[in-house]
VOPAGU-2260 file (C-alpha; in pm, 1 decimal, decimal comma):
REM VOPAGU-2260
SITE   aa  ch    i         X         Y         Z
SITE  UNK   A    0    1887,1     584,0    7341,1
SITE  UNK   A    1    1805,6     923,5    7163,7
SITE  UNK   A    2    2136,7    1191,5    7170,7
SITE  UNK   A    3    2098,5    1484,0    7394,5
SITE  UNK   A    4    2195,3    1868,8    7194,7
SITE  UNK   A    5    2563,8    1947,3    7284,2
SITE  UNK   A    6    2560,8    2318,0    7373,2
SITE  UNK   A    7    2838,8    2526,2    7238,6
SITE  UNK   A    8    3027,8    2839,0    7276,4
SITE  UNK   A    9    2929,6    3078,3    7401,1
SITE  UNK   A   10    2670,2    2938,0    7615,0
SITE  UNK   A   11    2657,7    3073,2    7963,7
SITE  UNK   A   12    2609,7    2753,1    8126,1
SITE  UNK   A   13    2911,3    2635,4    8018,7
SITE  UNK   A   14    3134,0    2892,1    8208,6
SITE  UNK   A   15    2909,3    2812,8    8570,7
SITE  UNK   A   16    3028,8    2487,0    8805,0
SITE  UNK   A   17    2792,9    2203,9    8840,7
SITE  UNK   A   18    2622,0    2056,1    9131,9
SITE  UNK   A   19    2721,5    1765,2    9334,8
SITE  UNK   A   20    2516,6    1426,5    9253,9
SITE  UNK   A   21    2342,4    1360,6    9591,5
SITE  UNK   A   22    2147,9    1056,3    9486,6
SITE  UNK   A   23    2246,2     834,6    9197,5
SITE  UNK   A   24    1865,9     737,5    9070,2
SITE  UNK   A   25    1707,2     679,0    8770,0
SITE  UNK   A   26    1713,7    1037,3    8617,4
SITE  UNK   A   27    2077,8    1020,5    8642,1
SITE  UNK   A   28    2128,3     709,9    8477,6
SITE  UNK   A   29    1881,6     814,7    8207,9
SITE  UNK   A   30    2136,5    1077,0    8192,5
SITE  UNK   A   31    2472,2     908,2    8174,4
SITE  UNK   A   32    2272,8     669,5    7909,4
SITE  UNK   A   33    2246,9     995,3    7693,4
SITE  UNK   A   34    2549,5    1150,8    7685,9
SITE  UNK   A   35    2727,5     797,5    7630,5
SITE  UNK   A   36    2534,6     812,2    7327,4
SITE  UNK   A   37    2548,2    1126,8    7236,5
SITE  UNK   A   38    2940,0    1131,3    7267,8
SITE  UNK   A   39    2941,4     817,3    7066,6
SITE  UNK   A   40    2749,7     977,2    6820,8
SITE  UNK   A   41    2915,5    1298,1    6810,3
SITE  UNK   A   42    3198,2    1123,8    6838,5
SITE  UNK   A   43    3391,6    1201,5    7094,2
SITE  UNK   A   44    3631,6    1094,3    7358,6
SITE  UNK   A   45    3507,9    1263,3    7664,5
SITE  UNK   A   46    3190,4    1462,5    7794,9
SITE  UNK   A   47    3085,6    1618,5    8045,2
SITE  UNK   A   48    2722,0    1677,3    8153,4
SITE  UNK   A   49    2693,5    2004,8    8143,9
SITE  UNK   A   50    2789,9    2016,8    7799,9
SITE  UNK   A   51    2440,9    1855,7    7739,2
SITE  UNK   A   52    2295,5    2097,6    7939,4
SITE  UNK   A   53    2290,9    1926,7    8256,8
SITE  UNK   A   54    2435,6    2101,7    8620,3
SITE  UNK   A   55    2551,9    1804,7    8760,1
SITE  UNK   A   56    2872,5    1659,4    8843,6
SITE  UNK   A   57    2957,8    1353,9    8551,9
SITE  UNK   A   58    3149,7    1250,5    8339,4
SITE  UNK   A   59    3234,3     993,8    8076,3
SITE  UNK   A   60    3523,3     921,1    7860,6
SITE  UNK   A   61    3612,1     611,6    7646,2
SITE  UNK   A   62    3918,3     467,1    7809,4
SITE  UNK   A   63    4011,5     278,5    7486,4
SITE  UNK   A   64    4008,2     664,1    7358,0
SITE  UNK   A   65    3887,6     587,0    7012,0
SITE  UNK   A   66    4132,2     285,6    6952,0
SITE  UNK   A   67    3908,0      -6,7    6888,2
SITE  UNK   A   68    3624,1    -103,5    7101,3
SITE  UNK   A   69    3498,2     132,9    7343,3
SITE  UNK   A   70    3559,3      76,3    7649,4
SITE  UNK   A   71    3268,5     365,1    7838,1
SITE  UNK   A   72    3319,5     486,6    8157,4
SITE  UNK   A   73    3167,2     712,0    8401,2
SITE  UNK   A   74    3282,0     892,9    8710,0
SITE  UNK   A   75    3040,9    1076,7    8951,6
SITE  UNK   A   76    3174,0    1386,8    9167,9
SITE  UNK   A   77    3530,1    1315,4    9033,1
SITE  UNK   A   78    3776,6    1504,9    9304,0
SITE  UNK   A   79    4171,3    1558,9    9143,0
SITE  UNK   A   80    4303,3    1443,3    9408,4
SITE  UNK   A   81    4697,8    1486,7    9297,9
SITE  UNK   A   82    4845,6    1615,3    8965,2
SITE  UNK   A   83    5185,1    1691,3    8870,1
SITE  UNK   A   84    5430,5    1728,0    8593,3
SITE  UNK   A   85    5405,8    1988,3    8318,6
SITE  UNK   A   86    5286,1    1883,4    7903,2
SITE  UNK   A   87    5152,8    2038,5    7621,6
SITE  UNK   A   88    4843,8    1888,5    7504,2
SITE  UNK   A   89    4894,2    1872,0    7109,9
SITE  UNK   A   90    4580,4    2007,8    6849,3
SITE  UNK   A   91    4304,6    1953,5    7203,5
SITE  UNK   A   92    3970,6    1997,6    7064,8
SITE  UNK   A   93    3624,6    2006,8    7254,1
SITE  UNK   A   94    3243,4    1921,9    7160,9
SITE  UNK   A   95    3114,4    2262,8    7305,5
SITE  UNK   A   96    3389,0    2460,9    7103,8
SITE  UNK   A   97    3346,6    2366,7    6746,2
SITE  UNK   A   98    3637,1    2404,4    6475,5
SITE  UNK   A   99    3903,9    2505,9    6675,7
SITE  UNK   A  100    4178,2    2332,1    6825,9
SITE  UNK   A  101    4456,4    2461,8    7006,2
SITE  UNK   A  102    4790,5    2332,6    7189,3
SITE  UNK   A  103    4695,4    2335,0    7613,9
SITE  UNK   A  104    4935,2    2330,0    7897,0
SITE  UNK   A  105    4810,2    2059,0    8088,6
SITE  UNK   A  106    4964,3    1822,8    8361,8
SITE  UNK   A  107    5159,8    1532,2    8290,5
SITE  UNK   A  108    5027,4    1299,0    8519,1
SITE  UNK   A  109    4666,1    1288,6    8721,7
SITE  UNK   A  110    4467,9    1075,9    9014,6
SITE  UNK   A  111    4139,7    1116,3    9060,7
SITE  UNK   A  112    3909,5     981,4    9262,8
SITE  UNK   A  113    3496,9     943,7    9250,6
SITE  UNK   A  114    3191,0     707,8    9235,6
SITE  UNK   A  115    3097,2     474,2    8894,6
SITE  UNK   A  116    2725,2     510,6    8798,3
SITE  UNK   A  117    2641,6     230,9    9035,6
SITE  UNK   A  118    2778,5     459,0    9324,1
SITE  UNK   A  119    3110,5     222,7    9380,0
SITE  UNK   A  120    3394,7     404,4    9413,2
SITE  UNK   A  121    3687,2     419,0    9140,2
SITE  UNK   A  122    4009,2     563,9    9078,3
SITE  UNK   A  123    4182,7     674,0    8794,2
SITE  UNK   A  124    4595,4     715,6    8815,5
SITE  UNK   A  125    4701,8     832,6    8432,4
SITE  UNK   A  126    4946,4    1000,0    8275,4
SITE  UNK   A  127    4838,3     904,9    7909,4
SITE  UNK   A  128    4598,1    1051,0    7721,2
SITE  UNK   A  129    4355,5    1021,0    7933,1
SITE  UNK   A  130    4484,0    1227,5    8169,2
SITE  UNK   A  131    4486,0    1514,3    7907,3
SITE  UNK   A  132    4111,7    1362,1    7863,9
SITE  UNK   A  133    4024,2    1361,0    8236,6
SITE  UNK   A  134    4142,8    1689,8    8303,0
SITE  UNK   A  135    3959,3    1827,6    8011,7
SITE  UNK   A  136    3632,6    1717,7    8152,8
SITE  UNK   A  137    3680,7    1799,2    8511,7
SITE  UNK   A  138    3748,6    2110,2    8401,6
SITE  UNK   A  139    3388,8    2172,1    8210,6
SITE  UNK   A  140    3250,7    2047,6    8591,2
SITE  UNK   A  141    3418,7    2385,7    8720,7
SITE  UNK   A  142    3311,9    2610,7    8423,7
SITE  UNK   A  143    3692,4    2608,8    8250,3
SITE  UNK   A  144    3696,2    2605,2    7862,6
SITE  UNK   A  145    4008,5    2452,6    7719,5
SITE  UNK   A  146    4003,2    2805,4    7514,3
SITE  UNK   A  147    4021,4    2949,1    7905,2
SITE  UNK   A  148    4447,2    2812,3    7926,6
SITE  UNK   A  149    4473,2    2989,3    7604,6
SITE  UNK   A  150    4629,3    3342,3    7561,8
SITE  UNK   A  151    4431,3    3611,1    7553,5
SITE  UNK   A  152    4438,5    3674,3    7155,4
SITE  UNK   A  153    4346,5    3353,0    7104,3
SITE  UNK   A  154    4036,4    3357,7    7312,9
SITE  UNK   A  155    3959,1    3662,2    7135,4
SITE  UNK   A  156    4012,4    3576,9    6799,4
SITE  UNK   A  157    3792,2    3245,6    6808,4
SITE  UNK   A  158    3540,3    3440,4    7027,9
SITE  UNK   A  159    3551,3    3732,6    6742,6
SITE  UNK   A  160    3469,1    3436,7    6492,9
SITE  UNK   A  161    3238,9    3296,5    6635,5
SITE  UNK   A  162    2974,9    3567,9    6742,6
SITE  UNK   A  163    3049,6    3674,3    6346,1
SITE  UNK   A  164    2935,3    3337,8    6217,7
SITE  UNK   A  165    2603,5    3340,2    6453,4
SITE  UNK   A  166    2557,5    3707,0    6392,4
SITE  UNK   A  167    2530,8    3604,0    5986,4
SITE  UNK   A  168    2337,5    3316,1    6080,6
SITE  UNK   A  169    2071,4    3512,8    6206,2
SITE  UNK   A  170    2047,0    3741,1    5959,3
């Protein structure tokens, strides 16, 4: 399966919410197919579709998160459906923000709730990793940035750098 283009930064689709998946066909499997391999490929640990462009409502993380084998999976319409506890996500990175990484206050714990890729439901109760991961994603699915928990000054230096970079790239 060919990789799909990861947008970045300051893209303005990344800041709008995604759609709902109504019908899980074969356009949205085609999908999932190509962001598994384009987060493989990138690599990554999480992605979420519209990071690849597409409004809709998916994601996919590797719940081995990097250790090992991968072990894929993907959730359709994920809901949060309880969160609680208080952590700082350590050096959290992200495919659509390039070269930066930054310490995120996240929750400590996280359930959520949604359909697999064959439309069977699932549930996820972490507080790992992969809850830091989860949240991450669900977040792109409601146009959130992890740069968007950041202060202010932050936000504004890496936004500073980066419109400087593609401003001397297109010269």
């Amino acid at each position: 399966m060919d990789t799909l283009d990861i947008i970045t930064f300051p893209n303005k689709l990344l800041k709008q919410p995604t759609k709902p998946v109504d019908n899980i066909d074969e356009t949205i499997q085609t999908l999932i197919d190509g962001m598994t391999a384009t987060m493989c490929a990138a690599p990554g640990v999480g992605l979420a579709a519209i990071q690849v462009g597409a409004d809709k409502s998916i994601i996919i993380f590797d719940e081995a998160m990097g250790n090992g084998e991968k072990s894929l999976k993907t959730i359709i319409n994920p809901k949060v459906v309880c969160q609680e506890g208080s952590i700082i996500s350590e050096n959290e990175g992200c495919l659509s923000v390039p070269d930066f990484r930054a310490d995120v206050k996240r929750c400590a714990a996280i359930e959520v709730e949604g359909v697999d890729r064959e439309g069977k439901p699932v549930k996820y109760d972490r507080d790992d990793f992969l809850a830091v991961v989860l949240q991450h994603e669900i977040d792109h699915l409601n146009g959130i940035l992890f740069i968007d928990h950041l202060s202010a000054l932050k936000r504004q230096l890496y936004t500073r750098r980066v419109m400087k970079q593609q401003k001397k790239e297109n010269e």
